[in-house]
C-alpha positions as CSV (number, residue, x, y, z in Angstrom):
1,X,-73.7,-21.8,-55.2
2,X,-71.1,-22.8,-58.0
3,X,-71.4,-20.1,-60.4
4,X,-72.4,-17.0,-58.2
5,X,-69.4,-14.3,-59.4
6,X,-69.7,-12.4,-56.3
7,X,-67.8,-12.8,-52.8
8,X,-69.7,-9.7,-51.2
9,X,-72.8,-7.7,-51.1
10,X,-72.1,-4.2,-50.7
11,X,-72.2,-2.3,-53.3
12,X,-73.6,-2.8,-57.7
13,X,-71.2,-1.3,-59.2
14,X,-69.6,-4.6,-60.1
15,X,-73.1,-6.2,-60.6
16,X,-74.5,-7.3,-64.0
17,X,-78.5,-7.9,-64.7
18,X,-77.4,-11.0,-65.4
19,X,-76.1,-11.4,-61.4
20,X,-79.1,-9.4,-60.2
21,X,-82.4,-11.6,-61.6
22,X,-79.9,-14.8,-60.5
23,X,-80.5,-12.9,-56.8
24,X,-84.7,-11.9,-57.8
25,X,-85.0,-15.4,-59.0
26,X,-83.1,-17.4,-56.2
27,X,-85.7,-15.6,-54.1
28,X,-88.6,-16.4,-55.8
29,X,-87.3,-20.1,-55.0
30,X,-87.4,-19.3,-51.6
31,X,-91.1,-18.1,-51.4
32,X,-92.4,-21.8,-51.6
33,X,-90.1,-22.5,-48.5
34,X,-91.6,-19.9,-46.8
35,X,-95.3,-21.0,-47.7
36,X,-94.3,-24.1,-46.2
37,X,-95.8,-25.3,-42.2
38,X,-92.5,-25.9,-41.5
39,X,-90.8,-23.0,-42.8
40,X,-87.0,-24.4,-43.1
41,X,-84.3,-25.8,-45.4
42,X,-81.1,-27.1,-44.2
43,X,-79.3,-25.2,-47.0
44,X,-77.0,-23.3,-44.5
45,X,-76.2,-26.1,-41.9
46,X,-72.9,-25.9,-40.4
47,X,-72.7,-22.3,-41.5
48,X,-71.8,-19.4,-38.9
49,X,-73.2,-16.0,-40.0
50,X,-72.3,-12.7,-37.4
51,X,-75.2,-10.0,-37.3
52,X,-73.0,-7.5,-36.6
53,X,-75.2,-4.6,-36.2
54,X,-73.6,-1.3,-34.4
55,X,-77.0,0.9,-35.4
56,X,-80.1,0.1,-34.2
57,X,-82.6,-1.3,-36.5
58,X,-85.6,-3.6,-36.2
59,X,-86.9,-4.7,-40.0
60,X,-83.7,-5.3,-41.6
61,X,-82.0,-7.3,-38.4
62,X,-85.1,-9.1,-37.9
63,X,-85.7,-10.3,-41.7
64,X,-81.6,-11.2,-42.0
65,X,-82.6,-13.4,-38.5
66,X,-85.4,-15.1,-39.7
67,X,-84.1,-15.9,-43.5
68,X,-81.0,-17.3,-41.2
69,X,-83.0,-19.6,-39.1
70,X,-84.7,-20.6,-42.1
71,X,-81.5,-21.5,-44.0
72,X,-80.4,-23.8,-41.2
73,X,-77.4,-20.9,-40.3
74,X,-76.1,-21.3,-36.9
75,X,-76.3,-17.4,-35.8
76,X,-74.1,-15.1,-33.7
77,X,-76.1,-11.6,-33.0
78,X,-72.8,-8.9,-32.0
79,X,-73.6,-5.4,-31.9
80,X,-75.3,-2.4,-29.2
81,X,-73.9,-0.9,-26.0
82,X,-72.0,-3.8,-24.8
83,X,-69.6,-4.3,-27.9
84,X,-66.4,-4.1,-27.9
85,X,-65.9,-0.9,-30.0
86,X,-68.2,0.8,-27.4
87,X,-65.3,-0.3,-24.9
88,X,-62.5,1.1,-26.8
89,X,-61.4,-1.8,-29.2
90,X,-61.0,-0.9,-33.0
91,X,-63.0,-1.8,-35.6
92,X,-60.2,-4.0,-37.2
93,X,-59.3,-5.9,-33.7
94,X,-63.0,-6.9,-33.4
95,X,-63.7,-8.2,-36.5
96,X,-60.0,-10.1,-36.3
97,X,-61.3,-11.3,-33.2
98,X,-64.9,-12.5,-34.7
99,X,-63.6,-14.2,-37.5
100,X,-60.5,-15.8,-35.2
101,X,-64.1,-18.0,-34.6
102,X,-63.9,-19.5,-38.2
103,X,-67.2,-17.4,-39.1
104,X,-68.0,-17.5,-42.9
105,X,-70.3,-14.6,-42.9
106,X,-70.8,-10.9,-41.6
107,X,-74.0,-8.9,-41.7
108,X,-73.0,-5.4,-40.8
109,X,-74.8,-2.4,-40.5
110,X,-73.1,1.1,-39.1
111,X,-73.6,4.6,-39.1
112,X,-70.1,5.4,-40.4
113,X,-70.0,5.1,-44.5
114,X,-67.7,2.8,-45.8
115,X,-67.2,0.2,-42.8
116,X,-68.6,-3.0,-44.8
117,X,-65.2,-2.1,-47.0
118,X,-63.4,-2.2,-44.5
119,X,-64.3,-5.1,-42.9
120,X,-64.4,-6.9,-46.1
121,X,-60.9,-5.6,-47.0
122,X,-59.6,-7.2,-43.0
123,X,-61.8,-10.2,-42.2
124,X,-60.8,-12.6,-45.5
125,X,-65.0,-13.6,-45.4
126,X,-68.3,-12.8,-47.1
127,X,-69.6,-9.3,-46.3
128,X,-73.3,-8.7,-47.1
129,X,-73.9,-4.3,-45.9
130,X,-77.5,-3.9,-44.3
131,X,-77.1,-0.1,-44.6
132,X,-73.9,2.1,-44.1
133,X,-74.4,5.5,-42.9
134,X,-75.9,7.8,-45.8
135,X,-73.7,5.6,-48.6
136,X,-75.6,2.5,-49.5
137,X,-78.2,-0.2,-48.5
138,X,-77.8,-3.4,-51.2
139,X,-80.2,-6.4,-49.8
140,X,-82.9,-2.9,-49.5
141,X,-83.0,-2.5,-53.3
142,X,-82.9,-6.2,-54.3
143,X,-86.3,-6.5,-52.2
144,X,-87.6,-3.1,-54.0
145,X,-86.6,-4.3,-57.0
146,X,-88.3,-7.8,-56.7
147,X,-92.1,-5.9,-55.3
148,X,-91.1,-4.0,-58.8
149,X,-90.2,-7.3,-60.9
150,X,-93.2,-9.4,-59.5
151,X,-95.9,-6.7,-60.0
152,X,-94.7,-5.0,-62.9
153,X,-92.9,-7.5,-65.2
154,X,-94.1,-11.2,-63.9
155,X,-98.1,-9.9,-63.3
156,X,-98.0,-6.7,-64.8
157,X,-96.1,-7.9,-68.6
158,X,-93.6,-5.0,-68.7
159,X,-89.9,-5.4,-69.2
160,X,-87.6,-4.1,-66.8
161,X,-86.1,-1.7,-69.4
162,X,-89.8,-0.1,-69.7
163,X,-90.2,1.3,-66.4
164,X,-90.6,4.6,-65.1
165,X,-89.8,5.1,-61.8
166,X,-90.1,8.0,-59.4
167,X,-88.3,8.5,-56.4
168,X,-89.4,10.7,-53.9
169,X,-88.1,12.6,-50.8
170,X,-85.1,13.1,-48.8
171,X,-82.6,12.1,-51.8
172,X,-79.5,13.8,-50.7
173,X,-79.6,11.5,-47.3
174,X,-81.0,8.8,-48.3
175,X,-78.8,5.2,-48.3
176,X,-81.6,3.7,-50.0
177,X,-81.1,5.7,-53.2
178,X,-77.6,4.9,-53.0
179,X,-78.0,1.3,-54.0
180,X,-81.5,1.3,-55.2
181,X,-81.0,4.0,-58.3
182,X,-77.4,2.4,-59.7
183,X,-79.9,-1.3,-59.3
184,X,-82.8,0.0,-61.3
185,X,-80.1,1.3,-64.0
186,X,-78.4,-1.6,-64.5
187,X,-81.8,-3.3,-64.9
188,X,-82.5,-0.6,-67.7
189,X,-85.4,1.3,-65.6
190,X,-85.9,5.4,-66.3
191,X,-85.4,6.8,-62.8
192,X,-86.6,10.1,-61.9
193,X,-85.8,11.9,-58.5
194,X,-88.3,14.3,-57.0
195,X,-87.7,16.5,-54.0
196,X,-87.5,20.1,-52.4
197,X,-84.1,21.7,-53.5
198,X,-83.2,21.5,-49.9
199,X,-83.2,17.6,-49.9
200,X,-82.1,17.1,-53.1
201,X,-77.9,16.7,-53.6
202,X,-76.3,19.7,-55.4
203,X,-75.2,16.8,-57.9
204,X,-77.9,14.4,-58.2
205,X,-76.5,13.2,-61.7
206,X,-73.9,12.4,-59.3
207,X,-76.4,9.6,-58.2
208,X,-77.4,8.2,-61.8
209,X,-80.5,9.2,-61.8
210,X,-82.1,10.4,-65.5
211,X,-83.5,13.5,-64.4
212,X,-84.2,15.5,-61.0
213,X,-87.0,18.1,-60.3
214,X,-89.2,19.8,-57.2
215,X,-92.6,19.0,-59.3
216,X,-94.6,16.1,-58.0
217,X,-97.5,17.0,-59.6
218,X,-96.1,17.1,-63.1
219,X,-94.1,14.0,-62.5
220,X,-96.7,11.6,-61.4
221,X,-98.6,10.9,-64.8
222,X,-95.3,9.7,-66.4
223,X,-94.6,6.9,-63.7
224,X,-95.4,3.3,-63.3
225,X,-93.4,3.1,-60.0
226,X,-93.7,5.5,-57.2
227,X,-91.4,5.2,-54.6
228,X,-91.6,7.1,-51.3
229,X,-88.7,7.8,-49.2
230,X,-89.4,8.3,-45.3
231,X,-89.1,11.3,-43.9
232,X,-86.2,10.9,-41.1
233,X,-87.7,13.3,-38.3
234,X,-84.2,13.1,-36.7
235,X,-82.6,15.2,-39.5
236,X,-85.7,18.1,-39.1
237,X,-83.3,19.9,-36.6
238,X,-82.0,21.2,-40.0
239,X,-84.9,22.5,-41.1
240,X,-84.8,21.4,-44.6
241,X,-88.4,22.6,-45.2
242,X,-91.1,24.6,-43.2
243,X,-93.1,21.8,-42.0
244,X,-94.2,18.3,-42.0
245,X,-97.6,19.6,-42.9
246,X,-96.3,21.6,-46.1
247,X,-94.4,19.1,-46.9
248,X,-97.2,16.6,-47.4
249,X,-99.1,19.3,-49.0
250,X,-96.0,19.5,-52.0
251,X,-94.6,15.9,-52.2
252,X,-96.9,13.8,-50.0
253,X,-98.8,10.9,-51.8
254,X,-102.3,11.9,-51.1
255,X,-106.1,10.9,-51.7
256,X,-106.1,13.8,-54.2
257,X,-103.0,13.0,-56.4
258,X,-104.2,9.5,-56.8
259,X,-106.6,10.6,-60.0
260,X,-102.9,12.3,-61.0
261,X,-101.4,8.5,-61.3
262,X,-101.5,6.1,-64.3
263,X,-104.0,3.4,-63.6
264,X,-101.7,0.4,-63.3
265,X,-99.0,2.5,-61.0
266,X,-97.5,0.9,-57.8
267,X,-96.7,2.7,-54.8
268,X,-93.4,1.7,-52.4
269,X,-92.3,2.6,-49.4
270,X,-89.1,1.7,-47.5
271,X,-90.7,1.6,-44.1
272,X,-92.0,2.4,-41.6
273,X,-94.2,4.8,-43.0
274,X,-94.9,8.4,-41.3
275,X,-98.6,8.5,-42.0
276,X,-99.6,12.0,-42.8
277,X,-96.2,13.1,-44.2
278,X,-94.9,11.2,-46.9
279,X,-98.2,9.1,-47.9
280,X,-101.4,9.0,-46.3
281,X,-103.4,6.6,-44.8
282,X,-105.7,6.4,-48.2
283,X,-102.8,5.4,-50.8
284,X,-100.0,3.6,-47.6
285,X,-103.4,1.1,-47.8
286,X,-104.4,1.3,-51.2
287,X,-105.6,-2.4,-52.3
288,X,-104.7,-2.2,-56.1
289,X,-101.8,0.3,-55.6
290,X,-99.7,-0.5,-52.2
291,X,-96.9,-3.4,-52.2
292,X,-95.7,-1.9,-48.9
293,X,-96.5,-5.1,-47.8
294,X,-94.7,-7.0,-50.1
295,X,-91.8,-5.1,-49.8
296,X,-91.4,-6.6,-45.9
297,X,-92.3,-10.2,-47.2
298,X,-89.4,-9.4,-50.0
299,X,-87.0,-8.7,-47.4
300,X,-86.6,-12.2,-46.2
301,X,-86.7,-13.8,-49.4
302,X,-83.7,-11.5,-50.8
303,X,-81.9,-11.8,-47.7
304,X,-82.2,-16.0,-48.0
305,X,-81.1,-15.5,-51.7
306,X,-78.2,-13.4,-50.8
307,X,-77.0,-15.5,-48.4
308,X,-77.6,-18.8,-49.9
309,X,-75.6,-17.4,-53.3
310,X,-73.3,-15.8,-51.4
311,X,-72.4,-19.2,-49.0
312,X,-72.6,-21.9,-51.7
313,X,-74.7,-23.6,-49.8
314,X,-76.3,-27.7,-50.7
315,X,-77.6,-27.2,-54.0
316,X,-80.5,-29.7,-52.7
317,X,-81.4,-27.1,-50.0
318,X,-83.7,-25.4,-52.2
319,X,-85.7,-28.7,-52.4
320,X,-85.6,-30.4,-49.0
């Protein structure tokens, strides 16, 4: 789309509020396409978008596949045991090798930090990063940020700049914080980040959030926004804290720190949710408080934005 400033989607740093609502509202656009029977545009036709996706994941590949298919973009899914890299061939000679197929698009995701960069830097195309190691996750924090901007701001009458929100869990490894927290500062939120010392960074001004602390309790009051971070079970061989039981019991969202919450608080979650630990069953399914579910629906709608802006695609494809 004439206009869009931005060849890439990998980190903020270079993103204005301005450029982020153009991406919240582009998707908005989107949700009437996807209300649709026949949920499709030809927006994208004649595009060629590479999933390249060398860690496993199932909610982020799936929504960037199905906000594809809607946009009318011919596909190409690269990625698992039987890629190249796995054989021996750099990162640089397969992406040369990709884009030798006049692609106009990559979607990667990795466990190494930093490769979107790279392959940005080599391939001469757009690069959109669905989650680099522990360093960032973009197209994550524009569909947290639009739950937030349609229940808080659209329904809810708040400004952006108004918000409290509270981020909760393993900070030091999440990717999510990395792009979520520098998004909700550019859009003027206050961010708090609340964790054991053990998963907390030994910088987390480092991070841009406002203020850190281990208090859950004494943070909760003061928050419109409560976000929950999973757990990552794979990283317990560390022992960052006791147990998943006391960790519940100190920073788990539970049916008894709900009468600690402001009435009109949210709750989000990154997914998928380990029930027990970070949230329980009570507040994960919480009718007035919950936009977990929103958050997955966001997903696509971000993802189509992302792409559409990123592409240029027919300015009529919103409409047909």
């Amino acid at each position: 789309m004439a206009g869009f400033p931005h060849e890439h989607l990998i980190d903020f740093s270079d993103y204005s509020a301005d450029d982020i609502m153009l991406l919240l509202e582009t998707a908005y656009k989107f949700k009437e396409v996807n209300e649709r029977r026949i949920k499709k545009v030809p927006t994208l036709k004649g595009f060629t978008v590479v999933n390249m996706f060398n860690e496993p994941s199932t909610r982020t590949r799936s929504s960037f596949e199905i906000a594809e298919k809607r946009l009318s973009a011919d596909s190409l899914n690269f990625g698992g045991s039987s890629t190249s890299t796995v054989k021996g061939e750099s990162l640089v000679d397969t992406v040369e090798t990709l884009c030798a197929y006049k692609i106009d698009l990559i979607v990667v995701r990795d466990k190494h930090a930093g490769v979107p960069r790279k392959i940005a830097d080599v391939s001469g195309v757009h690069v959109i990063d669905a989650g680099d190691g522990k360093h960032q996750h973009p197209t994550q924090a524009l569909l947290d940020l639009y739950s937030i901007w349609q229940e808080k701001v659209v329904a809810g009458g708040m400004a952006f700049d108004k918000l409290k929100v509270g981020i909760v869990g393993d900070i030091g490894h999440s990717r999510v914080c990395g792009s979520l927290i520098p998004a909700l500062k550019i859009m003027g939120c206050d961010v708090t980040v609340i964790a054991p010392p053990t998963l907390m960074p030994a910088r987390p001004d480092v991070l841009g959030a406002d203020r850190a602390t281990s208090d859950l309790d004494a943070a909760l009051p003061e928050l419109d926004v409560v976000y929950m971070l999973r757990i990552q079970r794979e990283r317990l061989e560390g022992a960052p804290f006791p147990s998943l039981r006391e960790y519940n019991q100190l920073f788990g969202l539970t049916q008894e720190r709900d009468a600690l919450m402001r009435p009109d608080a949210c709750v989000c979650h990154p997914g998928p949710i380990n029930r027990g630990v970070e949230l329980d069953s009570f507040m994960a399914d919480h009718p007035k408080r919950s936009i977990i579910l929103d958050q997955v629906y966001a997903g696509v709608l971000v993802r189509m934005a992302a792409l559409y802006l990123l592409l240029g695609g027919a300015s009529d494809g919103l409409d047909a």
